[in-house]
Each structure stands twice: as C-alpha cells, then as structure tokens.
C-alpha positions as CSV (number, residue, x, y, z in Angstrom):
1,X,-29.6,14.2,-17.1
2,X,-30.4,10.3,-17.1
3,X,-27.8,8.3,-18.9
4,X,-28.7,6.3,-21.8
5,X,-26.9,2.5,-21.9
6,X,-23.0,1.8,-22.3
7,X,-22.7,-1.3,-24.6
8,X,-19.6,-3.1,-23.8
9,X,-18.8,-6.4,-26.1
10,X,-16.0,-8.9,-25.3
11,X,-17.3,-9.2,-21.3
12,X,-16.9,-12.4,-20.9
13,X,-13.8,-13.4,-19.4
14,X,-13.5,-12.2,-15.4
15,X,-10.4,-11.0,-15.3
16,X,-10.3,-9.2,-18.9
17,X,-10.4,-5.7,-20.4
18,X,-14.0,-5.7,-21.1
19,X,-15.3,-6.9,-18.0
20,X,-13.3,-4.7,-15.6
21,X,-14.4,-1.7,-18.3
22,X,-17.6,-2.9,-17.3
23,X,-17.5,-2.7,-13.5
24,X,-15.5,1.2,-14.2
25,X,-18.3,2.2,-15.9
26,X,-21.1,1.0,-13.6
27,X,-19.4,2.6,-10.8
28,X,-19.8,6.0,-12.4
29,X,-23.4,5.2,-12.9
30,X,-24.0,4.2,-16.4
31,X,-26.5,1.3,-17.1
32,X,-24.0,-1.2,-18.9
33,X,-25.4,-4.1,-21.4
34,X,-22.2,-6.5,-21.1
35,X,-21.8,-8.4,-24.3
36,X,-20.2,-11.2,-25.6
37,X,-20.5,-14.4,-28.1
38,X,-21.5,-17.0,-25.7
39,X,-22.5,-17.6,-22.2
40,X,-19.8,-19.4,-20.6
41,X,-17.0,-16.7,-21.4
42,X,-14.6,-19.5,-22.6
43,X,-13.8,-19.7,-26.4
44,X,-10.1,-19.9,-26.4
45,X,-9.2,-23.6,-26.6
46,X,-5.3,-22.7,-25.7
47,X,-5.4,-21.0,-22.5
48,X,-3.6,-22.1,-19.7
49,X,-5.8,-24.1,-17.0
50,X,-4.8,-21.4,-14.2
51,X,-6.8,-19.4,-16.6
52,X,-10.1,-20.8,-17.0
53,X,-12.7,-20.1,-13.8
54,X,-14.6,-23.0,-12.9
55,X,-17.6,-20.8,-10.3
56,X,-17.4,-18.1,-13.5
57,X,-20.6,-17.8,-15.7
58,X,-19.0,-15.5,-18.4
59,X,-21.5,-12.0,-18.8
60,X,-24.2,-13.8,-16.5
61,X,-22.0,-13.6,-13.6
62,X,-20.8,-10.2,-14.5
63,X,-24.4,-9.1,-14.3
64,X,-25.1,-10.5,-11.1
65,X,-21.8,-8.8,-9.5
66,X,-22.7,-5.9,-11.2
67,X,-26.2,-6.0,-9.6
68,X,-24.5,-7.3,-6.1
69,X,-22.5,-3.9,-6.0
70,X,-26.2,-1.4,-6.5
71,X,-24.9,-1.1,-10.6
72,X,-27.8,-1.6,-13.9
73,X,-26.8,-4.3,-15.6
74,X,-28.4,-6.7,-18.7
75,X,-26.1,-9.2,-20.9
76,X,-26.7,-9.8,-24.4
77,X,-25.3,-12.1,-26.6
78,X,-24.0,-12.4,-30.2
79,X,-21.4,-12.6,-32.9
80,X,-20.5,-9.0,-33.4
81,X,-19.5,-9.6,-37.2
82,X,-23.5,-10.9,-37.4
83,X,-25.1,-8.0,-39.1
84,X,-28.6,-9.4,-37.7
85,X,-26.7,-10.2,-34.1
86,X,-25.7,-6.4,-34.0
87,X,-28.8,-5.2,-34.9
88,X,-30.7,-7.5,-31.9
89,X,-28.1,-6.6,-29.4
90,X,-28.9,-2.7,-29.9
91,X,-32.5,-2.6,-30.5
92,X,-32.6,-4.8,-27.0
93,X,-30.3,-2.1,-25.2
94,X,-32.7,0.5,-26.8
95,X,-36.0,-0.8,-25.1
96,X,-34.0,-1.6,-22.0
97,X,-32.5,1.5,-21.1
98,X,-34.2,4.2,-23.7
99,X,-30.9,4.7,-25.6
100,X,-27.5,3.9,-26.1
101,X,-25.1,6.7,-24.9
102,X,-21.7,4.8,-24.8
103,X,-20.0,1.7,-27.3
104,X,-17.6,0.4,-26.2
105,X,-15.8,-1.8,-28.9
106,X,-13.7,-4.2,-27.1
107,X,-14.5,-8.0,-28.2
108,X,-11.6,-9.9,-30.2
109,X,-10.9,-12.4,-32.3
110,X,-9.3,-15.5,-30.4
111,X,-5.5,-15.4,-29.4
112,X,-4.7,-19.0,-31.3
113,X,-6.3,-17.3,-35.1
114,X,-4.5,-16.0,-37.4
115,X,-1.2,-16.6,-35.5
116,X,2.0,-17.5,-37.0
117,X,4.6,-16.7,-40.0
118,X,2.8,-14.6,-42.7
119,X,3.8,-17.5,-45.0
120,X,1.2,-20.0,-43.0
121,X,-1.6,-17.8,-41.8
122,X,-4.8,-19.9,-43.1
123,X,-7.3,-17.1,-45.0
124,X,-9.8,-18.2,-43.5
125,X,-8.4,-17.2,-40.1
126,X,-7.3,-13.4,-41.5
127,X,-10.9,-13.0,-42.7
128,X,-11.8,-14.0,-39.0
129,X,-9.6,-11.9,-36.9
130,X,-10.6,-9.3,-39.2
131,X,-14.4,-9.8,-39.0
132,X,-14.2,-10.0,-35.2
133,X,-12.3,-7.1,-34.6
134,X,-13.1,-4.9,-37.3
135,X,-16.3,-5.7,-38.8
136,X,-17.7,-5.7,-35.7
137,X,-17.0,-2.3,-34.3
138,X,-18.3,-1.1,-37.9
139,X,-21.2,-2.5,-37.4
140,X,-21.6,-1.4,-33.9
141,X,-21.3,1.9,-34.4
142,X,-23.4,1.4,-37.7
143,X,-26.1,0.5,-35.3
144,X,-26.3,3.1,-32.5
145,X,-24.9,6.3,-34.4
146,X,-29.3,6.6,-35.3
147,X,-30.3,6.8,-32.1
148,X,-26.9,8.6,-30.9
149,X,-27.5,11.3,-33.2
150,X,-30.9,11.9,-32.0
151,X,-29.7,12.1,-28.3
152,X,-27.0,15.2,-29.5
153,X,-23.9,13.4,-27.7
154,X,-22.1,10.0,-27.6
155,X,-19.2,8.1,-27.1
156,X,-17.8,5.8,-28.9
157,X,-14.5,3.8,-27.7
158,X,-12.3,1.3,-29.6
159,X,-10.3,-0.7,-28.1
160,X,-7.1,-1.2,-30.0
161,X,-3.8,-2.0,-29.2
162,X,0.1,-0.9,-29.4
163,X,0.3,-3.2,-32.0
164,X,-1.7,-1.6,-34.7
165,X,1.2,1.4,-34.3
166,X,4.2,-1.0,-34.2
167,X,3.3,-4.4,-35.6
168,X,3.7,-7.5,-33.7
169,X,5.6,-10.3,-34.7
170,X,4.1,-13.7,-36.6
171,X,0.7,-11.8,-35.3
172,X,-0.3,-10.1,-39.3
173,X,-3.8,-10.4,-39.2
174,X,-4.1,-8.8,-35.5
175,X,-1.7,-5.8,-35.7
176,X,-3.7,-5.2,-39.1
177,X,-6.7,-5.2,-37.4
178,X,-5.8,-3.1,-34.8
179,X,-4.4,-0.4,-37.0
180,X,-8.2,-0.4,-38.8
181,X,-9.8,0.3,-35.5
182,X,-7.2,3.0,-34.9
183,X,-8.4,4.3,-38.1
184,X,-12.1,3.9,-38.0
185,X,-12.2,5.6,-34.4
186,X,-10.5,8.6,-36.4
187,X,-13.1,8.5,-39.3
188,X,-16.0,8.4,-37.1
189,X,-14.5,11.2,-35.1
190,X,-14.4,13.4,-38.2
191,X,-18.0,11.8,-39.0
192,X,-19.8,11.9,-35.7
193,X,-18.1,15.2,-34.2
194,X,-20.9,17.4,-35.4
195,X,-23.5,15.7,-34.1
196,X,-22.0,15.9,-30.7
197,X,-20.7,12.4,-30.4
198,X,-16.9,11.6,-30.1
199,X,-14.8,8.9,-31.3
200,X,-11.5,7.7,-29.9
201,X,-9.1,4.5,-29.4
202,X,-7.4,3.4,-26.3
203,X,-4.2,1.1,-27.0
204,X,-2.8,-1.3,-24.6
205,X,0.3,-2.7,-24.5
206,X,1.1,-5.7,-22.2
207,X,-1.9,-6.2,-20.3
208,X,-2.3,-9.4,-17.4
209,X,-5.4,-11.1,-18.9
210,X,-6.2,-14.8,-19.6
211,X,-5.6,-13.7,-23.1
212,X,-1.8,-12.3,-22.7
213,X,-2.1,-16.2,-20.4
214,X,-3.3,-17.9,-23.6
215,X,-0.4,-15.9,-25.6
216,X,2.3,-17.0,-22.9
217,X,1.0,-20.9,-22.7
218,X,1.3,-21.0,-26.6
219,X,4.8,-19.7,-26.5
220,X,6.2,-21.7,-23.7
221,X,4.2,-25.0,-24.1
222,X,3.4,-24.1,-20.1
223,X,0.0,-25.6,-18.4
224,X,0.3,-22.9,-15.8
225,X,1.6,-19.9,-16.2
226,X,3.1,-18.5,-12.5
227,X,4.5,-15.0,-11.6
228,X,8.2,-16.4,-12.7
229,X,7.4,-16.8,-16.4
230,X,5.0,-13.5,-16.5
231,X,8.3,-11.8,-15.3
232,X,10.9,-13.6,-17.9
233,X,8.2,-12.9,-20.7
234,X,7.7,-9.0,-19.5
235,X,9.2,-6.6,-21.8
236,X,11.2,-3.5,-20.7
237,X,8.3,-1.5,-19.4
238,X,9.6,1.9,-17.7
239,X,7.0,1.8,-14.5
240,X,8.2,-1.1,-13.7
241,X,4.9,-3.6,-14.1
242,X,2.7,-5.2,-16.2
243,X,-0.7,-3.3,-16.7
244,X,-3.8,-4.5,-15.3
245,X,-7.2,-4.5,-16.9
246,X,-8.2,-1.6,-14.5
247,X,-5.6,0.5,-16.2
248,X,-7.3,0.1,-19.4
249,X,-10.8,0.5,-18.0
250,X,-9.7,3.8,-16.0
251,X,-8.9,5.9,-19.3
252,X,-11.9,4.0,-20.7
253,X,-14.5,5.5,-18.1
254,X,-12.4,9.1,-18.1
255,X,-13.2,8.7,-22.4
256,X,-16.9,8.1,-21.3
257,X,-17.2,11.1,-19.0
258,X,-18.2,14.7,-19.1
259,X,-14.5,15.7,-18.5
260,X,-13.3,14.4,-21.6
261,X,-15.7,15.8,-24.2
262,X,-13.3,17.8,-26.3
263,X,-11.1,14.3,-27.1
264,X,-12.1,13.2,-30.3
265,X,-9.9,11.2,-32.5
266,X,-7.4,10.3,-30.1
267,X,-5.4,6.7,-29.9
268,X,-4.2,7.5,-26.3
269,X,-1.5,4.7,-25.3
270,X,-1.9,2.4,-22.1
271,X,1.5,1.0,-21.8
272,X,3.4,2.2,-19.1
273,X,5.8,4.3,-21.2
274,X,7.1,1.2,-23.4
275,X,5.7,3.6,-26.9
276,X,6.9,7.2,-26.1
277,X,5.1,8.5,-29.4
C-alpha cells in the first residue's frame, strides 16, 4: 500500500526533535513535508552561540539531506496558529503526495516566551505560547482529519512534554500548554478512533537540543554551554544520560507504524525513568 505524506512542523533546527523525527520517519519510507515558520531555522534570540549552525539552512537543508540519503522530502512554511497558513501547508502536502497519512505536531513556542514568575508573565506571551503550541496542533489536525477519514487510517502524534504531567517551575504558560496537547491527543483519540485513525502524545523529559541550550544559557548567563554545565544542570535521571532527539523520534516512528495500531490515546513518557507513572 503507498503511503500518503507525514507532516512534521517545528523542523527547523538540525539538531532538534522535529528534524531527527523527520530523518526516522523517512528511513521507514514515508514521504515527509518538514515544516516550520521560517527558512533559516533560527527564531530564538537567546540561544547560546555553540548553538546556532552557520552552513544550516533550517527545513531547506533538511530536505536536501533527506534527499541525499534516497528519502521524499518537500518543506513548507508557516505560522501554525495561522488558520490560512495551516490550511496552505496541507492542501500543498495533499497535491504533493496524494494525502496526508501521518501529523506530527511538534513545533513550539520559543524558549525565552512566557518564562518567568507567574506574577510577571506578559499576556501577550501566554496567548503566544498557547497559540503555538496549542492552537496549532488543533488546527492541524482540523485540517487533515478530511482527507484522513477518507483514507480509513491515520496517525496523529503530539508532541508534549513531562511537564504538562508535573508542572515546571516559572515556566506557567508552557506546562499548561503541554497538559492541553496531552489532552487533545486523548480527545481526538476518542474522536478519530472509529474512523481508523489514532491519536497519541509522546512526552520528553530532558532532551539535548539547542532549545534545552537556550533554556541552560538563560539560567547561567553562559555564551557556550560545554559537557561540564550539561552535566551540573542534569537532573537525576536513572539510565544515566541525557536523552537525545533520536530517542524521541524512535517511539515517534514506532507511533507511525503498522505495529502500533492498537495505541490510541496514549501519553507514553521519554525520560529515562525520571516519571515512573
């Protein structure tokens, strides 16, 4: 059976979540349409300058080393809380590729919005984080349920985060977020299930990106952040490391594949053992 596209937003950083969800999924043979708001994959004004890639083209280099490696791959671009974006970045991945098989909702809001004591959070930045990371995936699935439902089987994946179970400190408007994707993967489950598409959340916990970078560089006031403060900042994780972004994209691409077809609902955890329940 030919595979219909696997839209991934939030692909625009090399060495994120999105982008190495990207490359896992190509390698099992899906046609991916990497997504994210802007071409140069930079829109974080605090990360650390270890952290930003001079050679790196944000999705447009993903494409090509997509395409380098014998993978399908197109890049679209748009603000995912943009009704009108979400509806152009769909309809394109529809003529591409025939239909739209797999969303994976993993774009987020900016590390340095909505940060900070409860007491000082600007609204304007809530109703930011919140629009990025939950308007959007609303509106994703919004847009390809349609054609998903005509197909008889989907997948749709929400990238969430330990933090919408626990809470994270001075961090309101993005554990609240989180806990709403949590929420809508489980409503879409209950939604979608009968019409053969399933709906779950994967939740990472302390993940070596440029964005946990950014986080650490905001903390510490450090330019570059080396292998010594990643250490010291490290919480008590029972495997013994930090996780990588090809943790997070493993259970994505399991999610996405035949073998998981009776998960529906799920928030499966992607921590190293830190949240035992």
């Amino acid at each position: 059976m030919a595979k219909g596209a696997a839209i991934i937003t939030g692909c625009g950083k090399r060495d994120g979540i999105g982008a190495a969800i990207a490359r896992a999924l190509a390698q099992d043979g899906w046609p991916v349409v990497v997504v994210d708001v802007e071409p140069t994959g930079v829109s974080d004004r605090h990360e650390p300058q270890n952290a930003v890639d001079a050679d790196w083209r944000g999705v447009d280099s993903l494409v090509d080393e997509i395409q380098s490696a014998g993978g399908r791959a197109t890049a679209a671009f748009g603000d995912v809380s943009d009704p009108d974006a979400v509806k152009s970045i769909v309809t394109a991945a529809l003529a591409d590729h025939g239909g739209v098989e797999v969303l994976v909702n993993n774009a987020g809001a900016p590390f340095s919005l909505g940060h900070g004591d409860i007491a000082d959070v600007p609204v304007e930045e809530w109703d930011r984080v919140m629009a990025i990371n939950l308007r959007g995936p609303f509106l994703l699935a919004q847009a390809v349920a349609p054609d998903m439902r005509k197909l008889g089987r989907g997948r749709i994946i929400n990238v969430a985060s330990v933090a919408g179970r626990t809470g994270s400190k001075a961090n309101s408007a993005y554990a609240a977020s989180k806990a709403g994707v949590i929420a809508l993967a489980q409503t879409l489950a209950l939604d979608l299930g009968p019409d053969g598409i399933t709906s779950n959340a994967v939740l990472p916990g302390f993940i070596l990106t440029t964005r946990s970078l950014s986080g650490m560089s905001k903390k510490t006031g450090a330019k570059v952040v080396d292998a010594a403060l990643i250490a010291k900042s490290m919480p008590n994780i029972p495997v013994g490391r930090a996780g990588t972004p090809a943790d997070v994209a493993a259970t994505v691409a399991f999610l996405a594949s035949d073998a998981a077809a009776y998960i529906n609902g799920q928030s499966i955890v992607v921590d190293g053992g830190v949240l035992r329940l």
